[in-house]
N, C-alpha and C positions, 0 to 999 in steps of 0.2 A: 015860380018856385022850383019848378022841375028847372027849366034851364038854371037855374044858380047852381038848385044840387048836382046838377050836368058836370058845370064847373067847378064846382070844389070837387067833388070824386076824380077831377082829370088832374086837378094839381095833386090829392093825393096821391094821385097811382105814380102822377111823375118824380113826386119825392120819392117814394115809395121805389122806385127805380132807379134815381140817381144815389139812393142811402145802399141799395143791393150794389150797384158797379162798386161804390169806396170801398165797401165788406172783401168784395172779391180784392180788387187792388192791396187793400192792407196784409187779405191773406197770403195773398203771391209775396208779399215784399216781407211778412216774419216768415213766411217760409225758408224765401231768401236769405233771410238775416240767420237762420235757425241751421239752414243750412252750412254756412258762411262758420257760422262759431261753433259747429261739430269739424269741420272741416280745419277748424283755427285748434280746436282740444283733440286730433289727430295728432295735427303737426306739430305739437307741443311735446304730448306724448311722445309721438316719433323721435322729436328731435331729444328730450330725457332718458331716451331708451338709447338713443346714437351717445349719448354724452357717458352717462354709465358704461356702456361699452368701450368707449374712448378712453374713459377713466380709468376703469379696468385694466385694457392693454398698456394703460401708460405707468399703471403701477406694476406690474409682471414686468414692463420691458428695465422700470427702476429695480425691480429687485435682481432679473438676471444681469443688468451692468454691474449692481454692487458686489456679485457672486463672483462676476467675472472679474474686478477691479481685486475685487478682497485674492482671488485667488493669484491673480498677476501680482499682487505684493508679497503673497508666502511666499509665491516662484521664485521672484527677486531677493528677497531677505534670506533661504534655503540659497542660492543659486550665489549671494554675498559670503555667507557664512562660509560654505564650502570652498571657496575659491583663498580666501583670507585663511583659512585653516592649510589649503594646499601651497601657501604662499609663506606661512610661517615652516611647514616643513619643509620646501625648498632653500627657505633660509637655515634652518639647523643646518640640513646637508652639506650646504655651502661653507659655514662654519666648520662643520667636523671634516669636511676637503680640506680647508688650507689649514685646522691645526694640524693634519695628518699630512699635508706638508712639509708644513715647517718643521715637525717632528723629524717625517722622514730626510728631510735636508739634513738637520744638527746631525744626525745618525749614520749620512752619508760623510757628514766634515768629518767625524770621529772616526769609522771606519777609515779614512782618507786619513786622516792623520796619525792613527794608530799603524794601517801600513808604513805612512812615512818611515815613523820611528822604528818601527822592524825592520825596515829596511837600513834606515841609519846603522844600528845595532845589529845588523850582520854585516856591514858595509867594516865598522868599526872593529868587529871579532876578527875579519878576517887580515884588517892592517895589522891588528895585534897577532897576530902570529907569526905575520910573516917576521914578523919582528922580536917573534921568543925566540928564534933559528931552531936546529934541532934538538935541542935539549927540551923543548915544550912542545915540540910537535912529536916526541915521542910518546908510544905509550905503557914504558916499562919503568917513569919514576911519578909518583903520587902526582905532583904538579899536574904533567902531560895525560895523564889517565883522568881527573877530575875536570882538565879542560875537554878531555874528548866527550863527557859526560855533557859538561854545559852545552857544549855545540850542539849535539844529540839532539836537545832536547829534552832528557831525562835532570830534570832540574833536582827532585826530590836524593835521588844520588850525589849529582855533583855538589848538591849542598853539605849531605852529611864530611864528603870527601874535604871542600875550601875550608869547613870549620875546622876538621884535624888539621890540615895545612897550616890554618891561622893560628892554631894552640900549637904549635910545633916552632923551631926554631932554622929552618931548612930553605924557608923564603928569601929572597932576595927584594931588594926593596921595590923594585918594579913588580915582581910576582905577587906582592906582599898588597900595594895599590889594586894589582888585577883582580886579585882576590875578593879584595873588600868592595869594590867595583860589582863584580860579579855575583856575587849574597847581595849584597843590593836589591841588583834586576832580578834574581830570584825572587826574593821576599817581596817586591813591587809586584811579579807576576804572577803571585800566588796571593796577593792583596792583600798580605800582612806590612799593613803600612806603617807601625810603629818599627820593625825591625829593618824597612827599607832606611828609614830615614836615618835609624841610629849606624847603618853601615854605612849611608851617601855620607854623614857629617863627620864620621872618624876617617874616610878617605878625603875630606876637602881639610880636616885639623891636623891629619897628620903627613897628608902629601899635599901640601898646597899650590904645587907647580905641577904635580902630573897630570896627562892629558887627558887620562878619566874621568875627571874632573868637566869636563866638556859635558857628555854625555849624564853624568852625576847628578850635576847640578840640575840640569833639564829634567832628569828625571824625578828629581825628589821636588821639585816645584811642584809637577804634576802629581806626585803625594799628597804634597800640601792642596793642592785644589781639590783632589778627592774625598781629602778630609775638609773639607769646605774651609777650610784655612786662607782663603785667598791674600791678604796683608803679608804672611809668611810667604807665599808663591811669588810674588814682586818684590820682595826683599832678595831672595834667591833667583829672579831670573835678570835682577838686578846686577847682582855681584857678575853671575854669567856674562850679560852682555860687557859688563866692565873691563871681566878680566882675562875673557877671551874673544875680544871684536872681531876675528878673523873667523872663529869656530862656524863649521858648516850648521852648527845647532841654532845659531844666531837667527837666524831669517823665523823658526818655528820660535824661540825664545820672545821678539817679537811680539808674532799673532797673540803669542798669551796673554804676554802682557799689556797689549794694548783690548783683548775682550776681559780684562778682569778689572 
């Protein structure tokens, strides 16, 4: 009996010892495991706290790109507009240049052609003198005094002076054309152009071969053009070129008629 119970007391004590090692083994191994899955709910954490921070910067770095994209577009759009604005008033300028060209060309031809004709028209006073002889290049008979007026340049005088002339009976019939000639370019150059024209057409109906007639004619066209008459100015620079082909007026006769 003692040795049985010998026996079974030694297998209990050895279960009894083999049941204590598994106790310790399983405790090392959840330790293990306990260990393992704090160290697993670190990294987790760790890596949600890395990811939020990531998150974070990646939203800041979205909103300063859009601040910056948004503002490179005002730049652009401010930087279009201005330019387009600078580019519309370089074009006005360029326009008001060349109408102020073209302006001042017409203004150089006219200047240019108004000397022509002064010129002509002292070219032509002075054949006509030589051609009164002395009796007009005096200045002690009405004639000769009212031309030294025209010459002058005191137009307002030599005018009142050709009108007595003309209401008088004392003319000669060339004096009588220079006359009406002359109240003409008066009244043209004092731009009573109803009274130029009615002295141009009573010296081309009632001398229609004198040589005044040259310059007459040229002139009272150019009435009619001032009077925006143009149809009438080609009718008369018409007759002109007809009826005096050789006249030095011819060449200006012409230009007109071919810009009207």
């Amino acid at each position: 009996m003692n040795y049985f119970n010998s026996i079974i007391l030694t297998l209990i004590t050895g279960l009894l010892l083999l049941s204590g090692c598994k106790t310790r083994e399983d405790i090392a191994r959840e330790k293990l495991v306990n260990d393992m899955n704090m160290q697993m709910v670190d990294s987790q954490k760790l890596n949600a706290d890395y990811s939020m921070r990531l998150q974070s910067l990646e939203d800041r770095l979205s909103n300063v790109t859009g601040k910056v994209e948004e503002g490179q577009h005002e730049t652009k759009t401010t930087l279009d507009n201005r330019i387009k604005s600078l580019e519309e008033k370089i074009s006005l300028v360029e326009n008001t240049q060349s109408t102020q060209s073209e302006t001042l060309a017409k203004l150089e031809a006219q200047v240019k052609e108004q000397n022509s004709y002064i010129k002509d028209v002292l070219s032509g006073l002075k054949t006509i003198t030589k051609k009164g002889g002395k009796a007009s290049s005096g200045t002690s008979d009405p004639y000769g005094k009212a031309m030294a007026e025209y010459k002058s340049g005191r137009y307002e005088s030599a005018k009142t002076q050709f009108l007595t002339l003309l209401n008088g009976k004392s003319l000669s019939s060339g004096q009588k054309a220079r006359v009406l000639h002359n109240l003409g370019m008066v009244s043209y150059i004092g731009k009573d152009d109803e009274k130029a024209l009615t002295y141009f057409t009573r010296l081309f109906t009632e001398f229609p071969k004198t040589g005044y007639n040259k310059n007459g004619l040229l002139v009272m066209a150019k009435t009619f053009v001032r009077l925006k008459k143009n149809e009438e100015a080609k009718q008369v620079l018409t007759e002109l070129i007809s009826r005096f082909p050789k006249a030095k007026q011819i060449e200006q006769a012409r230009k007109m008629l071919s810009s009207l």
